[in-house]
C-alpha positions in Angstrom: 48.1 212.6 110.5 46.9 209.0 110.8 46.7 207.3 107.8 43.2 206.2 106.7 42.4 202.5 107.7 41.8 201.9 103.9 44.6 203.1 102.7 47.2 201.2 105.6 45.5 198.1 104.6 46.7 199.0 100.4 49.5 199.6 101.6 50.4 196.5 103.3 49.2 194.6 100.7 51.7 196.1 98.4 54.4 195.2 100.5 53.2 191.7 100.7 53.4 191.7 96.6 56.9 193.4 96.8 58.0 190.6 99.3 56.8 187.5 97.1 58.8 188.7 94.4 62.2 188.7 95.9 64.1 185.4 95.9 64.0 183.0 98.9 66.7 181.0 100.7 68.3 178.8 98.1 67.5 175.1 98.6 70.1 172.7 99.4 71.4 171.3 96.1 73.3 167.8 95.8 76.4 168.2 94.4 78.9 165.9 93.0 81.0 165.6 95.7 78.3 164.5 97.7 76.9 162.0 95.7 80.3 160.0 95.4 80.5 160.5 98.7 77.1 158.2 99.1 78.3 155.4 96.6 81.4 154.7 98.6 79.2 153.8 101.7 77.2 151.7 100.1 80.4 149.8 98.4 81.8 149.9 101.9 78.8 148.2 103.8 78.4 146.0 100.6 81.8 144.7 101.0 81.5 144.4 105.0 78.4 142.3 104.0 80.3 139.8 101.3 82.9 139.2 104.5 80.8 139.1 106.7 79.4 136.1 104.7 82.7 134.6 103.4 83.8 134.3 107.5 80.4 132.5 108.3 80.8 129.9 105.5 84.8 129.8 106.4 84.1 128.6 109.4 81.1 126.6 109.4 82.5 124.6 106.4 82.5 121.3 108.6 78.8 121.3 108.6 78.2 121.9 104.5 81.0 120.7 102.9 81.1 117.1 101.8 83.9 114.7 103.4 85.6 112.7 100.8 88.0 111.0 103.1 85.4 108.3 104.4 83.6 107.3 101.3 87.2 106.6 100.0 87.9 104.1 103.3 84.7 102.6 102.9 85.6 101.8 99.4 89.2 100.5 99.9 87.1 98.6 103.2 85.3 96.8 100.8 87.9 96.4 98.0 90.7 95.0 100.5 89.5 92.1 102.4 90.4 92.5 106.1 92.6 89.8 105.6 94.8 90.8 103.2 95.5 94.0 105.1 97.1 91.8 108.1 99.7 90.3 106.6 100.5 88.0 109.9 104.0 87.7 111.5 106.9 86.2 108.8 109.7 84.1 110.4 112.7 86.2 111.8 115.5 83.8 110.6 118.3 86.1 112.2 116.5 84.7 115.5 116.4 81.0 114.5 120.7 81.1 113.4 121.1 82.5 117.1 119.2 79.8 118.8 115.8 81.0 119.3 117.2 81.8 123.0 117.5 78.2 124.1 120.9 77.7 122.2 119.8 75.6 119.6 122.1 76.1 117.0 123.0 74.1 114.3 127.0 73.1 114.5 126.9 74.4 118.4 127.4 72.4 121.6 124.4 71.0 122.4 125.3 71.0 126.1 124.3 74.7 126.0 121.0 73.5 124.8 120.8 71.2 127.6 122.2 73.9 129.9 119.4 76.8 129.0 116.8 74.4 129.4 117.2 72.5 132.1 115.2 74.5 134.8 112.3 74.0 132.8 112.8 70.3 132.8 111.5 69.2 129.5 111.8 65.5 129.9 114.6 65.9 127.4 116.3 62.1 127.3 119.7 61.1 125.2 120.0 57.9 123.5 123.0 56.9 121.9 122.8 56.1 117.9 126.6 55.0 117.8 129.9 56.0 117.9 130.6 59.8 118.7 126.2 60.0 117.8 123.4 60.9 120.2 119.9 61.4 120.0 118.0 63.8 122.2 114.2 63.7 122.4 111.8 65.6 124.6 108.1 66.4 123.7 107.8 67.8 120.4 111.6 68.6 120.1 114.0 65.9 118.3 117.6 67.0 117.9 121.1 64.4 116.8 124.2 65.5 118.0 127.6 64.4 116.2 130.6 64.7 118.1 128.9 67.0 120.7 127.3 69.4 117.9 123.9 69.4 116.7 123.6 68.9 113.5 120.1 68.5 112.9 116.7 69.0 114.9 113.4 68.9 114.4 110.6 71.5 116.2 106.6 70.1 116.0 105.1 73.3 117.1 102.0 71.8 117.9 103.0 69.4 120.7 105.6 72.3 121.7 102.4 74.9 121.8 100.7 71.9 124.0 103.1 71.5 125.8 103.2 73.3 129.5 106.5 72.6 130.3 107.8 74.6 127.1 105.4 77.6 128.1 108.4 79.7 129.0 110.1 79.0 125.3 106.9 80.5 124.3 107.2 84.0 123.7 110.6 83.3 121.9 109.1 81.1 118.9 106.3 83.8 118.7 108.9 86.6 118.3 110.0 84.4 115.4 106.9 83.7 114.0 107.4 80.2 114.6 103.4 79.5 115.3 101.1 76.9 113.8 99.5 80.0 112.7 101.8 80.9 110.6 100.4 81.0 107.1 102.5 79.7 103.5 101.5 82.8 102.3 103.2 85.2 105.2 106.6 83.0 105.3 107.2 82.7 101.4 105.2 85.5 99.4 103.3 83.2 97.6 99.6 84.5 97.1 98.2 80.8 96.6 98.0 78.9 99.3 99.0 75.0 98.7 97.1 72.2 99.9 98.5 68.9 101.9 101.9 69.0 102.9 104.4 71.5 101.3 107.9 73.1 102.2 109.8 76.3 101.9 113.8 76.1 102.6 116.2 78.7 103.7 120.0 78.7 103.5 122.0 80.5 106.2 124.1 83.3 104.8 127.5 82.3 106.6 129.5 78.8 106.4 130.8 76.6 109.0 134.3 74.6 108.9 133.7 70.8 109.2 136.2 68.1 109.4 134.6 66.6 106.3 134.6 70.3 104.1 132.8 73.7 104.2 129.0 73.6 105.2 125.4 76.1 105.1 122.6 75.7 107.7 119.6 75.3 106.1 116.0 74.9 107.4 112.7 73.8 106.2 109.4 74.9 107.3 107.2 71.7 107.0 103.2 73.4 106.2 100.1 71.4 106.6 97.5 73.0 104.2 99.1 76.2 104.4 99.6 76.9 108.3 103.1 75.9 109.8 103.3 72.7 111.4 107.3 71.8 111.8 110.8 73.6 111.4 113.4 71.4 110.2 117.3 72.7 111.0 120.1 70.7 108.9 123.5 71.0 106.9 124.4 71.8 103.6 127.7 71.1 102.0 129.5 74.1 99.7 132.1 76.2 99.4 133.4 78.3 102.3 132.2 82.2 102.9 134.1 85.0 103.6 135.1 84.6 107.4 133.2 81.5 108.3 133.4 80.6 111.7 135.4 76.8 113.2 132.8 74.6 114.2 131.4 75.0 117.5 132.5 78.8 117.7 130.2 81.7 118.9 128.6 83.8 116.7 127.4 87.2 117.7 
């Protein structure tokens, strides 16, 4: 029999009441495990962030770090006078005891100076001064010969440097720094630079055998206040060194 309309509505209402009663689905719950889980990424993309950073700054470190290295020039630049720094060409005496390439070496033949030079003709004359003495003179060159050796001679750069037909002895006196712009303080050491006329010697390191005894080449650069103006070339008496050579012999 069909159930009054009243009574199926009770009755659906009490199963709606029974329904609400029972438990629903459990909500998700965040466990432990879970929540590490969530700290590591953001430690992760923290990190990835810091280098991340660190890279950009690495590598764009031209841009915002200072440059130390050019205030410290422009301080020695201003300390250190631009002269000081060039210190100049000194005199290369090896050069001068073999000749300065025109064989003009003190106790040699002075033929072979003749010889080397006479394609350039210099204008060189010889005068004799007396027995077994001569005197040879050409622009800014003065040399006296004893017994066919020179044994002393005197260079004025100047009139040399003016000179045209010395132009191909040139580049020899510049290789050793024989120039009148050489300066006293480049050939000697010296800081202060004398005024007027001063001189600075040098003694060869090897002796020569004379007739009259053992002797030294020496020369003297001659300064005009404090730039080279003349190189002197002479002999100095003393006792012998260790495998001198005979006068007139060929040195290497």
């Amino acid at each position: 029999m069909a159930k009054d309309p009243w009574k199926r509505a009770y009755d659906i209402d009490q199963l709606k009441l029974a329904g609400s009663a029972q438990p629903g689905p459990a909500r998700p719950r965040f466990g432990r495990g879970r929540s590490l889980s969530s700290c590591s990424w953001l430690l992760i993309g923290a990190l990835a962030l810091i280098i991340a950073a660190a890279a950009v700054l690495y590598f764009t470190r031209g841009w915002w770090l200072p440059r130390a290295a050019e205030p410290v020039i422009e301080a020695l630049e201003e300390a250190v006078p631009a002269e000081v720094l060039d210190l100049g060409p000194s005199v290369d005496w090896h050069a001068v005891e073999r000749g300065l390439d025109v064989e003009l070496r003190l106790f040699g033949d002075y033929n072979l100076f003749v010889g080397a030079t006479r394609t350039w003709e210099p204008g060189l004359s010889v005068i004799s001064t007396g027995p077994d003495t001569w005197r040879l003179k050409a622009p800014g060159v003065l040399i006296y010969v004893q017994e066919g050796l020179i044994w002393t001679y005197e260079l004025d750069l100047g009139e040399i440097y003016a000179e045209p037909r010395w132009e191909q002895w040139w580049p020899s006196l510049r290789e050793a720094g024989l120039t009148p712009d050489l300066k006293w303080e480049d050939a000697t050491g010296e800081p202060e630079r004398p005024r007027g006329h001063s001189e600075h010697g040098y003694r060869g390191p090897r002796s020569t055998r004379l007739k009259d005894g053992w002797a030294y080449p020496v020369w003297v650069l001659h300064f005009s206040d404090g730039r080279l103006a003349r190189l002197e070339g002479g002999i100095d008496f003393g006792v012998a060194s260790e495998m001198g050579p005979q006068a007139g012999d060929d040195e290497d």
